[in-house]
N, C-alpha and C positions, 0 to 999 in steps of 0.2 A: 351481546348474546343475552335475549331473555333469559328470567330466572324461571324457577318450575314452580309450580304451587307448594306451599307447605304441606309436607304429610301426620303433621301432628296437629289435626284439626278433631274439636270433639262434636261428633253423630251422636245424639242421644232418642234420633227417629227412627224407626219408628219405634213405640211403644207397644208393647203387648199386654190391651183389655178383656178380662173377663166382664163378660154382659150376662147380670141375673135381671130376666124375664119373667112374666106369664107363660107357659109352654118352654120352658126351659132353657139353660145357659147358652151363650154364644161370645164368640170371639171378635175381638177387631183387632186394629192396629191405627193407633192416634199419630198423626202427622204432623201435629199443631196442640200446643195445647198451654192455657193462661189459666192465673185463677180463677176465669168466670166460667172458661169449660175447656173443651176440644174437638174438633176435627178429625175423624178416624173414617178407616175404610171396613166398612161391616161387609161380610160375604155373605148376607141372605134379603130380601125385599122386603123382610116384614114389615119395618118397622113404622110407625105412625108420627106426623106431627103433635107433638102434645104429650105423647107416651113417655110414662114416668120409667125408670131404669134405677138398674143400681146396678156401679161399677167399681171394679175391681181391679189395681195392676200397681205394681213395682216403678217408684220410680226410679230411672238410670244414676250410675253415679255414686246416690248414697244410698242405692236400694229400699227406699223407705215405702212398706207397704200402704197403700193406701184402698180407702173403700168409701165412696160418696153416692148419693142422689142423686140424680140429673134429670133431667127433659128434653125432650128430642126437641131441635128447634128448626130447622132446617135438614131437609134432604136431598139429594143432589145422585144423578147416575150418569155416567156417559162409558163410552162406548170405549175399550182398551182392549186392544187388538179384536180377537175372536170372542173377548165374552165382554159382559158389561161388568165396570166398577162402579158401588153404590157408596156413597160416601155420605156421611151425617153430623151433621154439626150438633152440639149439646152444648147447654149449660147447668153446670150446678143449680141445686137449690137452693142450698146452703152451706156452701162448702166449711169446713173445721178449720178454725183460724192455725191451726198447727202443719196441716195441711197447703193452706195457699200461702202460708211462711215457705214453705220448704219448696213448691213449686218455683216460687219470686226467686227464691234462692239459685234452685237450679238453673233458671235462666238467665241471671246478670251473672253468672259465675259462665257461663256459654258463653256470652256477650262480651265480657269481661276476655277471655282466654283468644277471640275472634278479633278484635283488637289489637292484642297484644302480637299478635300472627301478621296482621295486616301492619306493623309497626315495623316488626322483624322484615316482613318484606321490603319493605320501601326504604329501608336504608341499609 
């Protein structure tokens, strides 16, 4: 008899980013995200390759506020269901070495916990 997935897996995706702009704030949600940058999905076409941002949002977990510089580096739309999703890749400028501690952190402690799951399963 297969076993079932384990239910005590940690989601720390997506994120909720505040985006201060020119023309004013806007939201995403990051689906990805290391200490060079993130991957989010933004709900409006604005935005520009090159275009400087400052963002805004909580990281999961140990809730640590965070607020950095980025650059839009890549943009990306396709098609989901009846409307389009616009998705944009960024990288920091320069991220605060306290800051991409604390991101490193939260991901090998993910990594770390996904393992440990994958361990329990198999024996």
């Amino acid at each position: 008899m297969p076993q079932s997935a384990p239910k005590n897996k940690i989601n720390i995706y997506p994120i909720e980013i505040n985006i201060e702009v020119e023309g004013g704030p806007h939201k995403a949600q990051a689906y990805k995200i290391n200490p060079q940058g993130m991957i989010m999905e933004v709900f409006v076409s604005k935005f520009k390759p090159q275009q400087s941002l400052k963002l805004k949002w909580i990281l999961p977990i140990d809730d640590i506020g965070m607020e950095e510089d980025a650059v839009v580096v890549k943009l990306y739309s396709q098609p989901k269901g009846n409307k389009i999703q616009y998705l944009m890749e960024i990288h920091f400028k320069k991220i605060k070495p306290q800051n991409a501690e604390a991101i490193k952190f939260l991901l090998d402690r993910v990594e770390h916990h996904k393992k440990q799951i994958e361990k329990k399963a198999q024996s």
